[in-house]
NUVEXMI-651302 format. One record per residue: z, y, x of N, C-alpha, C in turn; residue number from 1; residue in one letter. Coordinates in steps of 0.001 Angstrom, whole numbers. Each point is the difference from the previous one (the first is absolute). Example, Ala and Ser with C-alpha at 12.3 -4.5 7.8 and 13.67 -1.06 7.14 Angstrom:
# NUVEXMI-651302
{miro {7800 -5690 13190} {0 1190 -890} {0 1200 900} 1 "A"}
{miro {-720 1050 -350} {60 1190 820} {730 1090 -770} 2 "S"}
//
This chain:
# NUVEXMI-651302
{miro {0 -1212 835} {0 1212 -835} {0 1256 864} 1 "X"}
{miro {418 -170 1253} {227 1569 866} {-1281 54 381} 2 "X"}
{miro {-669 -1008 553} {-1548 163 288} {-838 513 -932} 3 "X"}
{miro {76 -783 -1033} {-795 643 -730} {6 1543 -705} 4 "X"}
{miro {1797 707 200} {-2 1195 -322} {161 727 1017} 5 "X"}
{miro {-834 -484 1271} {-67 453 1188} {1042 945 298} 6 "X"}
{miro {1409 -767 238} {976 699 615} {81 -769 1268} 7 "X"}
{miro {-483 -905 253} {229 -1277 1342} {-1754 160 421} 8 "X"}
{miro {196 -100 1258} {-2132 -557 209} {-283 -1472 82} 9 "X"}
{miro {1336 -701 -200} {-186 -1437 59} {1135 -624 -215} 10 "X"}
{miro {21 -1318 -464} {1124 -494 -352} {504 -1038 1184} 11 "X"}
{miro {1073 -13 466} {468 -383 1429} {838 -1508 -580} 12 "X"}
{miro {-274 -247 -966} {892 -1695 -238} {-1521 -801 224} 13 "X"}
{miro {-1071 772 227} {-1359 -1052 -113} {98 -676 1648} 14 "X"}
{miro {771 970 567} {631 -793 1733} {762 -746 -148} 15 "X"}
{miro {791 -738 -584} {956 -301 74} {-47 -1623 109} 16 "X"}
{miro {-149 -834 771} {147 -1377 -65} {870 -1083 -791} 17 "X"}
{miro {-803 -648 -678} {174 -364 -1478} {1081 -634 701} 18 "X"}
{miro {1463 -817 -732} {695 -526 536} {-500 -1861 -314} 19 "X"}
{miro {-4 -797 325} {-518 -1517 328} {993 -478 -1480} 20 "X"}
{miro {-619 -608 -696} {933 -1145 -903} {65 -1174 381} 21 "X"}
{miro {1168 -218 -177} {538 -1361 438} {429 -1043 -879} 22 "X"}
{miro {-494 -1019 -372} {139 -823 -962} {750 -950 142} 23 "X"}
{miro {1013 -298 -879} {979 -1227 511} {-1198 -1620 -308} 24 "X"}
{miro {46 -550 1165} {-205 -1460 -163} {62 -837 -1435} 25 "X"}
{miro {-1053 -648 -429} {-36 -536 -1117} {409 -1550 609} 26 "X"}
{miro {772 -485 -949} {720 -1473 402} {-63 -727 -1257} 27 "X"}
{miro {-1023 -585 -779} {-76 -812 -936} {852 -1322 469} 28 "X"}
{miro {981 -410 -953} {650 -1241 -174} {-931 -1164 106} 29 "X"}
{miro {349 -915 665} {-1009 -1137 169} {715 -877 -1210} 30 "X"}
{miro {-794 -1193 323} {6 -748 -1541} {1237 -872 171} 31 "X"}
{miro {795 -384 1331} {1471 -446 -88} {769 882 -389} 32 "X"}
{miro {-243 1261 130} {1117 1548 -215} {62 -165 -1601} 33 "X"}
{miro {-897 -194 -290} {-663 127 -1445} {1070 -637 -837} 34 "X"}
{miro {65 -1391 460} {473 -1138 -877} {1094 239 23} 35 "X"}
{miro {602 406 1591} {1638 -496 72} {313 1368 -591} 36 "X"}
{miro {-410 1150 -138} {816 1239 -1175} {-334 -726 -899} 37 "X"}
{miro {-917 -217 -879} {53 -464 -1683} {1047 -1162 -195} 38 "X"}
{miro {-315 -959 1033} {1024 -756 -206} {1773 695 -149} 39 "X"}
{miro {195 502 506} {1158 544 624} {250 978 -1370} 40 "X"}
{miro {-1229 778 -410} {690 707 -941} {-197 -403 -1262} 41 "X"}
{miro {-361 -1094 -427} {15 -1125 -1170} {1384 427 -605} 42 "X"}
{miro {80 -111 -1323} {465 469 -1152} {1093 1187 154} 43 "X"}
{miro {-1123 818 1156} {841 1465 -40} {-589 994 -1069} 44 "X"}
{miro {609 1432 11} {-508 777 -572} {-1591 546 760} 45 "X"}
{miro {-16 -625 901} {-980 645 998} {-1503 -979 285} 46 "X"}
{miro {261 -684 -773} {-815 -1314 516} {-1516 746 -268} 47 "X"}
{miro {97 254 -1739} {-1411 258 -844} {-536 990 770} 48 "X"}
{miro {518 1239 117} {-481 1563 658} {-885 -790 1392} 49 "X"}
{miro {891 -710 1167} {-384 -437 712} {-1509 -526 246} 50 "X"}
{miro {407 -1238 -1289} {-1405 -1108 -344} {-1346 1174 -219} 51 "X"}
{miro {603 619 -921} {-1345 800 -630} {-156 1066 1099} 52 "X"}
{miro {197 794 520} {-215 348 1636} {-1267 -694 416} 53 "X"}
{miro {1003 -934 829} {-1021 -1094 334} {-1420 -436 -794} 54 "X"}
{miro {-45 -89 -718} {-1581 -101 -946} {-550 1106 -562} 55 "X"}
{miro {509 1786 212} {-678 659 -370} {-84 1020 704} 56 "X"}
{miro {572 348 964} {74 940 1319} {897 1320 -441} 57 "X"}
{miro {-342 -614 -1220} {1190 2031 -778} {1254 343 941} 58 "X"}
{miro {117 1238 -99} {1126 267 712} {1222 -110 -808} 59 "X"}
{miro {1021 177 439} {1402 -91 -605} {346 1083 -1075} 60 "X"}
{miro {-625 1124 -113} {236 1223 -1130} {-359 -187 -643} 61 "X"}
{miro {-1709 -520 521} {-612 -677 -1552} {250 -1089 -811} 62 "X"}
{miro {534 -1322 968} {421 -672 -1071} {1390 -108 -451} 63 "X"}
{miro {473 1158 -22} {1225 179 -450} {-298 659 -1473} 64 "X"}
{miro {-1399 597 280} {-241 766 -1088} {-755 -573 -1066} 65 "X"}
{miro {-672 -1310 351} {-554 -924 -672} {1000 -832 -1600} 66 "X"}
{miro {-994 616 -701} {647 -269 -1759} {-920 -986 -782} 67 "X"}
{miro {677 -1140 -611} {-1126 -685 -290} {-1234 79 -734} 68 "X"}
{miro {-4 1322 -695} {-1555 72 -842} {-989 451 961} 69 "X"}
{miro {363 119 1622} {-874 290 1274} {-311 -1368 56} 70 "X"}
{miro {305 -1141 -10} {-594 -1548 209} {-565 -331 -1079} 71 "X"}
{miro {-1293 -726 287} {-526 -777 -807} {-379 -1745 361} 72 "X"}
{miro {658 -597 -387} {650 -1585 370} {-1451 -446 -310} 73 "X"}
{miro {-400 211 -1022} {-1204 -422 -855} {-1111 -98 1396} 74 "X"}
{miro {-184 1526 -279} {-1162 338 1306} {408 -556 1522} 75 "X"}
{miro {1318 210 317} {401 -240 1241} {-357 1504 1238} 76 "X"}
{miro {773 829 -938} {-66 1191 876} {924 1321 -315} 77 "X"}
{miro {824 501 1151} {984 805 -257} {-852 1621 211} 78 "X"}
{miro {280 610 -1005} {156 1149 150} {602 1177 783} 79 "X"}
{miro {-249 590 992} {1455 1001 663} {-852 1668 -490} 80 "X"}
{miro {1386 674 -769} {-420 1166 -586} {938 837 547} 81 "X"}
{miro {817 -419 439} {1458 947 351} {1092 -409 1226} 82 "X"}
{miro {938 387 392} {584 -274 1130} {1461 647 -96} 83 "X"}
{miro {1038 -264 336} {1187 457 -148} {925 633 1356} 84 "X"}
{miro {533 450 -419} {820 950 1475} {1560 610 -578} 85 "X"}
{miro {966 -440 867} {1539 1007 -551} {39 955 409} 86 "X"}
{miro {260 721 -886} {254 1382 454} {1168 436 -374} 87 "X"}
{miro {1015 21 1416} {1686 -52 -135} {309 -1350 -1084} 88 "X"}
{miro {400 6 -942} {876 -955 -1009} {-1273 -577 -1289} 89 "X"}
{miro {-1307 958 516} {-488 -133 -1357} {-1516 -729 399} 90 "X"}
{miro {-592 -1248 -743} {-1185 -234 616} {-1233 1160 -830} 91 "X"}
{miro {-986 -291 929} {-1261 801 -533} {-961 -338 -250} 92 "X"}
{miro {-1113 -533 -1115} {-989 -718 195} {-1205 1103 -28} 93 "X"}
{miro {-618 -111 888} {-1466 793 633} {-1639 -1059 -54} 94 "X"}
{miro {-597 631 -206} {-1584 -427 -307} {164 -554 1919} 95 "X"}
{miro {-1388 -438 243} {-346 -26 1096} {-297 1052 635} 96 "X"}
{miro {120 25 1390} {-74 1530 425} {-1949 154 142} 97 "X"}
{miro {-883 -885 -325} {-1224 43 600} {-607 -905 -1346} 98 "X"}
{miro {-1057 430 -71} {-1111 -701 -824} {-48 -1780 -69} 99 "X"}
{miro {-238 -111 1351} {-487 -1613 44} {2006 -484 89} 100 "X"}
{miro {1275 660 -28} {852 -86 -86} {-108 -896 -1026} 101 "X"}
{miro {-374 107 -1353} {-236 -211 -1471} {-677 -1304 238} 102 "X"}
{miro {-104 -1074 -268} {-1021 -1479 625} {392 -537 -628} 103 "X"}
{miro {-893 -1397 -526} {486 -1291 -182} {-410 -1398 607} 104 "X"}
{miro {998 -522 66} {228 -1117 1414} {41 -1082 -1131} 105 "X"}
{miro {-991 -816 441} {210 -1168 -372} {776 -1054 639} 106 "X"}
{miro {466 -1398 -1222} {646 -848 715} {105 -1219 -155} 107 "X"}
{miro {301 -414 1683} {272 -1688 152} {25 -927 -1416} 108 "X"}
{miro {11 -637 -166} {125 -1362 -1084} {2023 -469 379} 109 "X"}
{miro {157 498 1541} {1407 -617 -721} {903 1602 376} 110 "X"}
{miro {-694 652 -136} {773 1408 -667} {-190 505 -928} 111 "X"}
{miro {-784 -431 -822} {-70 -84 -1078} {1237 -860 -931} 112 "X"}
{miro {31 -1204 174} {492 -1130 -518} {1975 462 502} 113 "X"}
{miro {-177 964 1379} {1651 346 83} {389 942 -1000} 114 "X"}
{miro {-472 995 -90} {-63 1335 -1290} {-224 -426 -1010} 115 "X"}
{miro {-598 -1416 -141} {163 -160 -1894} {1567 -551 -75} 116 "X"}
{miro {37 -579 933} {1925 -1153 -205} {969 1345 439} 117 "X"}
{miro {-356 1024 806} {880 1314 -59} {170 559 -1642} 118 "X"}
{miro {-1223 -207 -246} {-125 901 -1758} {1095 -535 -1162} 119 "X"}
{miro {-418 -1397 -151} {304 -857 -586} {2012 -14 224} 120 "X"}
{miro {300 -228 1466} {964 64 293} {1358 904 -653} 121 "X"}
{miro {-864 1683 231} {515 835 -604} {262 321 -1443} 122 "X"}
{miro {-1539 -406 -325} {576 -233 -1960} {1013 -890 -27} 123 "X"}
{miro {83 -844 826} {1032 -1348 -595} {1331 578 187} 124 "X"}
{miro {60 310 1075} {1202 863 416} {690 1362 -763} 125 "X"}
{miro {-838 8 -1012} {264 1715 -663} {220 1297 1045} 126 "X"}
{miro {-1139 -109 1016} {432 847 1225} {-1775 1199 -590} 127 "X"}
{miro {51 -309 -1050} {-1306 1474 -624} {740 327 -817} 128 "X"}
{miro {1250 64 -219} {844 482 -1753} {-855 2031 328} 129 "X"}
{miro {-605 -108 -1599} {-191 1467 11} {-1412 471 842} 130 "X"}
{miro {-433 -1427 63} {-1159 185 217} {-1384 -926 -299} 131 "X"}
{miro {-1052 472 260} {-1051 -34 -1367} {-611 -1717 1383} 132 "X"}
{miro {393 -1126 -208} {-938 -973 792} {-1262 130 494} 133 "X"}
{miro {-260 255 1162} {-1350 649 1026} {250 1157 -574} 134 "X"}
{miro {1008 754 -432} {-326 1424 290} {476 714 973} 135 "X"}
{miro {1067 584 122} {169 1062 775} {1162 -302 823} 136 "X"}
{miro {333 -1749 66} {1221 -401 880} {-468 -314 1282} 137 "X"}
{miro {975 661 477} {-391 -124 2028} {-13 -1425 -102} 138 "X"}
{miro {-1058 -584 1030} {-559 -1386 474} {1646 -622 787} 139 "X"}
{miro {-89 928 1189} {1448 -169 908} {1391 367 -300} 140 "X"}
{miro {668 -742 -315} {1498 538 -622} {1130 -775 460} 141 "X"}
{miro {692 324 277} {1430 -766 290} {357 -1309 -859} 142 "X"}
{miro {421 -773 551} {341 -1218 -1063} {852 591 -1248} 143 "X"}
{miro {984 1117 473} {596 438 -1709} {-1276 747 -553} 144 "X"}
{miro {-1233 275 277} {-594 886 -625} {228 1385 119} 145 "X"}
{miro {824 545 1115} {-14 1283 480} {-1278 211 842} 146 "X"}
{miro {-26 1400 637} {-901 324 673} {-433 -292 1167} 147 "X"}
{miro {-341 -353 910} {-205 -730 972} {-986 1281 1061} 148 "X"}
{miro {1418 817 837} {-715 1207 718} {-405 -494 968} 149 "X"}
{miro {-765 676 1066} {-739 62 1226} {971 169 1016} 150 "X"}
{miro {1537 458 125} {682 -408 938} {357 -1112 102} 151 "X"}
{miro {509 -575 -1130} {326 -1470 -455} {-971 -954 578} 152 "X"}
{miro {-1484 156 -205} {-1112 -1476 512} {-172 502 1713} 153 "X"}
{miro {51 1246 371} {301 30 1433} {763 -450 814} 154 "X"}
{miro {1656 45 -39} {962 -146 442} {189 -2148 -840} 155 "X"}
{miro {-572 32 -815} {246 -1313 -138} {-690 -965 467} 156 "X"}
{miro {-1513 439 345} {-792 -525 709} {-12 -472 1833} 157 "X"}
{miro {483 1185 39} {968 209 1651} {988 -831 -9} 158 "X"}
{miro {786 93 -745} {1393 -1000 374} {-578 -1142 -231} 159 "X"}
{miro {-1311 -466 -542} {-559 -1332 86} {-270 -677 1008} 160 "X"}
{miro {-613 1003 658} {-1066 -276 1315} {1267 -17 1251} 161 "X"}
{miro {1046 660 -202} {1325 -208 1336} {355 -1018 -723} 162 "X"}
{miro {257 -564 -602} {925 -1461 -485} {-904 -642 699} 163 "X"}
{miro {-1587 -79 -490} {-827 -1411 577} {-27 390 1526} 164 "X"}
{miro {-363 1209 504} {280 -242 1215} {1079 -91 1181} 165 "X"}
{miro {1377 282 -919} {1141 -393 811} {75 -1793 -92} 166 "X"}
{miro {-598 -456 -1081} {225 -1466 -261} {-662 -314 995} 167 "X"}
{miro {-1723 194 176} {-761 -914 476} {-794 1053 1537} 168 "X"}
{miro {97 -897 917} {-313 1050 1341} {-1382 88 303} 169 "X"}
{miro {-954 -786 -1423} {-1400 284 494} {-391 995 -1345} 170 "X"}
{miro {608 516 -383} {-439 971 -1006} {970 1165 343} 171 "X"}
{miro {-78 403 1177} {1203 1092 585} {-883 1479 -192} 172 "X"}
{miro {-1559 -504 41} {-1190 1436 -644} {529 644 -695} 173 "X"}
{miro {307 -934 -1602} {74 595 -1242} {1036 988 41} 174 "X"}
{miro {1215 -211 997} {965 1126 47} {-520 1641 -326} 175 "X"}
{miro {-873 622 973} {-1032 869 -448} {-1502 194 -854} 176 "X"}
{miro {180 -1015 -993} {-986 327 -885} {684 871 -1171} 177 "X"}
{miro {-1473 443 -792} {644 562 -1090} {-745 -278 -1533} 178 "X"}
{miro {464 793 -980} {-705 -570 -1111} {-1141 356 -491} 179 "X"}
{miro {-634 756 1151} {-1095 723 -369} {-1481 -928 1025} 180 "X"}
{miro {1135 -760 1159} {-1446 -969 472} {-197 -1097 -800} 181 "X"}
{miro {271 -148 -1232} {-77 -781 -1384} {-1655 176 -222} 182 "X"}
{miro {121 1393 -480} {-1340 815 292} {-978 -640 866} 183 "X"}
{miro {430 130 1534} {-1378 -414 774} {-86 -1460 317} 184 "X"}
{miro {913 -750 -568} {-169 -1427 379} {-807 -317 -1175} 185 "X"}
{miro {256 704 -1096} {-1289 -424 -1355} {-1454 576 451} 186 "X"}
{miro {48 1040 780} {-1226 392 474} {-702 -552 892} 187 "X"}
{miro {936 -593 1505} {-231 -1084 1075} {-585 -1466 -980} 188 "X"}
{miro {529 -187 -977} {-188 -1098 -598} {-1726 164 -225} 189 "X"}
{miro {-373 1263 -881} {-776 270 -711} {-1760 -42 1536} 190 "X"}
{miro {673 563 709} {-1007 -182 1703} {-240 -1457 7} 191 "X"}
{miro {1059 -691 557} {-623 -1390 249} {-429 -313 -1090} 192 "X"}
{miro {-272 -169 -1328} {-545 -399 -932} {-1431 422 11} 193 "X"}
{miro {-551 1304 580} {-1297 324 530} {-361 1137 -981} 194 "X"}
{miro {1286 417 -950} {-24 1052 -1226} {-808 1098 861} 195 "X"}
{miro {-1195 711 -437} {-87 1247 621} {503 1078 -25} 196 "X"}
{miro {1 1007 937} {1158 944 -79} {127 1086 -1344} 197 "X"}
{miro {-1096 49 -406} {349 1033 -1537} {198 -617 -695} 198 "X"}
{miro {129 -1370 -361} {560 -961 -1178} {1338 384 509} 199 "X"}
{miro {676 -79 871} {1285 -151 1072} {791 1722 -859} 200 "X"}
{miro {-1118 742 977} {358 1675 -561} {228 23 -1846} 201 "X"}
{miro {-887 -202 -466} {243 -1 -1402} {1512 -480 -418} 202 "X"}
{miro {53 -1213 703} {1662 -1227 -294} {1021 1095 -76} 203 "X"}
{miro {-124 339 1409} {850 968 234} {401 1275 -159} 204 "X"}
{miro {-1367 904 -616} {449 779 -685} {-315 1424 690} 205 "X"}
{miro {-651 -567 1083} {25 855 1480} {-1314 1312 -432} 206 "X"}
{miro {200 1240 -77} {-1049 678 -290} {-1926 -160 629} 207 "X"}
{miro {142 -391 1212} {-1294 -319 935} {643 -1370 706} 208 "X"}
{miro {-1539 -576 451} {173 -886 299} {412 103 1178} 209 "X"}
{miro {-263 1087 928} {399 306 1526} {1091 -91 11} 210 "X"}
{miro {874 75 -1208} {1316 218 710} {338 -1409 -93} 211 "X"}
{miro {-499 -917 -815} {508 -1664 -379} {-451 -429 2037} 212 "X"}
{miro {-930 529 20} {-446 -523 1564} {348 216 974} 213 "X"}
{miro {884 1497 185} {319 161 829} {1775 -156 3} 214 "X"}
{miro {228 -620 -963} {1633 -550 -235} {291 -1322 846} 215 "X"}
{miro {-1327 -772 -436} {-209 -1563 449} {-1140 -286 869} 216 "X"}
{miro {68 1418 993} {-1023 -531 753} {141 -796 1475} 217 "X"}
{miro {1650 -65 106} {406 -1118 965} {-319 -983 -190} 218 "X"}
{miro {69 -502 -1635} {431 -1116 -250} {-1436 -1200 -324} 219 "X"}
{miro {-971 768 -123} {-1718 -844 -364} {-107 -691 1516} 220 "X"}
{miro {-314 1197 935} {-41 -887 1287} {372 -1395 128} 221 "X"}
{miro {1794 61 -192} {645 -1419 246} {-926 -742 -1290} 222 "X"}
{miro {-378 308 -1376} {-303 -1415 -744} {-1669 -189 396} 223 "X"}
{miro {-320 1119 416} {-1626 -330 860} {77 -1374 1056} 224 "X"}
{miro {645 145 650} {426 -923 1108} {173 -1112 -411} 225 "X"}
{miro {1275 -367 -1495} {156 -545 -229} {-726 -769 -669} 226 "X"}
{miro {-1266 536 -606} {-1564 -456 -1026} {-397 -571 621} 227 "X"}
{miro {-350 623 1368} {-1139 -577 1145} {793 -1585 668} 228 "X"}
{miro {1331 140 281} {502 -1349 491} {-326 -982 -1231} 229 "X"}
{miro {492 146 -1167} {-147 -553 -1310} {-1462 -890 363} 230 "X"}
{miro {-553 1003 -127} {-2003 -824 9} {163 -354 1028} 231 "X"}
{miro {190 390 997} {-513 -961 1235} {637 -1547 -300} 232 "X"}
{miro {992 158 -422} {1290 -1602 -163} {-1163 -220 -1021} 233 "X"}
{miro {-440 434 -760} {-802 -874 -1160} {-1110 -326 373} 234 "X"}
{miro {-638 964 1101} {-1141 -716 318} {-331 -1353 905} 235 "X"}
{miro {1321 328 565} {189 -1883 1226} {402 -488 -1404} 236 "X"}
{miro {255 227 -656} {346 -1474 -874} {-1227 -295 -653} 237 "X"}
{miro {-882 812 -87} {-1049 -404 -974} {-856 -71 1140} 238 "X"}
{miro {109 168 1504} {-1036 -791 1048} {640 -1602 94} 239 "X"}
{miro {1453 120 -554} {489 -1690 445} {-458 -546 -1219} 240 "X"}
//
């Protein structure tokens, strides 16, 4: 603005050397990490949020914010319209902050089949009192049917991952994971499967695809490598 009302002859931040971003390391859970949390958190409050994580890449606000007339069991595909956040004592539910924020993710055959016995569960339980069945009852809820906040699946998720790894000394990783590489281990999943990257971006919700690529662009290399060993092992077997 000073340039242009020519009080400056130039603007002196156009010198200024951009500062470098630094990205923390992406660490997708491998498929033993996988088992021994689900196992471990089997008939917790934490199990479902977890599972469905895992099969849909959503983040933790969103599926906190996930209500069942957003699923369709029928079709086999969740809706994400909104996202939740506390603010001091009080939660807040907010749209997506971005367009492609707004998506729908389809799903697995046995995430499907977990969210119908979640549904079912809860009618049985009278844990929708006062509310309209697939309408407007949060998916994720506490076994009493209270609210089930975002400090709560953080801090409970954590004290998961130090139990299994104070127990067991080859899962001593998980000590520093968190609940958000839930996220990229559904996405790591979604790579080796050979998903292309804007099917991937779409999943996720990610505005451009550059940014889906340049999140996980450590991580193609290693399953490149891993493709090419793959065929070669298949091709001595199909020269033997």
């Amino acid at each position: 603005d000073a340039v242009k009302k020519h009080l400056i002859i130039a603007n002196p931040s156009e010198h200024v050397t951009k500062p470098r971003v630094e990205r923390d390391e992406i660490r997708p859970l491998t498929d033993s990490e996988v088992g021994i949390v689900l196992n471990t958190l089997t008939d917790t409050e934490y199990y479902d949020i977890v599972l469905i994580a895992l099969h849909t890449g959503m983040r933790r606000n969103e599926l906190l914010g996930l209500r069942w007339n957003d699923i369709n069991l029928d079709m086999a595909s969740v809706s994400v319209n909104r996202s939740i956040y506390r603010a001091h004592t009080t939660t807040v539910t907010t749209p997506p902050k971005t367009r492609s924020g707004s998506r729908s993710i389809d799903l697995a055959p046995d995430a499907v089949i977990h969210l119908r016995d979640m549904f079912n569960k809860q009618v049985a339980n009278g844990l929708m009192y006062g509310y309209t069945p697939r309408g407007d009852s949060l998916v994720f809820i506490r076994t009493t049917g209270e609210t089930l906040l975002p400090t709560a699946v953080t801090h409970g998720f954590k004290k998961t991952l130090r139990y299994i790894a104070d127990n067991n000394t080859e899962y001593d990783s998980l000590r520093n994971a968190k609940f958000h590489d839930l996220r990229h281990t559904h996405a790591s999943d979604l790579y080796e499967q050979g998903v292309p990257d804007k099917v991937i971006s779409e999943r996720l919700g990610h505005s451009r695809v550059s940014i889906t690529m340049d999140i996980y662009t450590h991580i193609k290399p290693t399953m490149q490598k891993n493709y090419i060993k793959d065929f070669v092992l298949k091709g001595q077997q199909i020269t033997q």
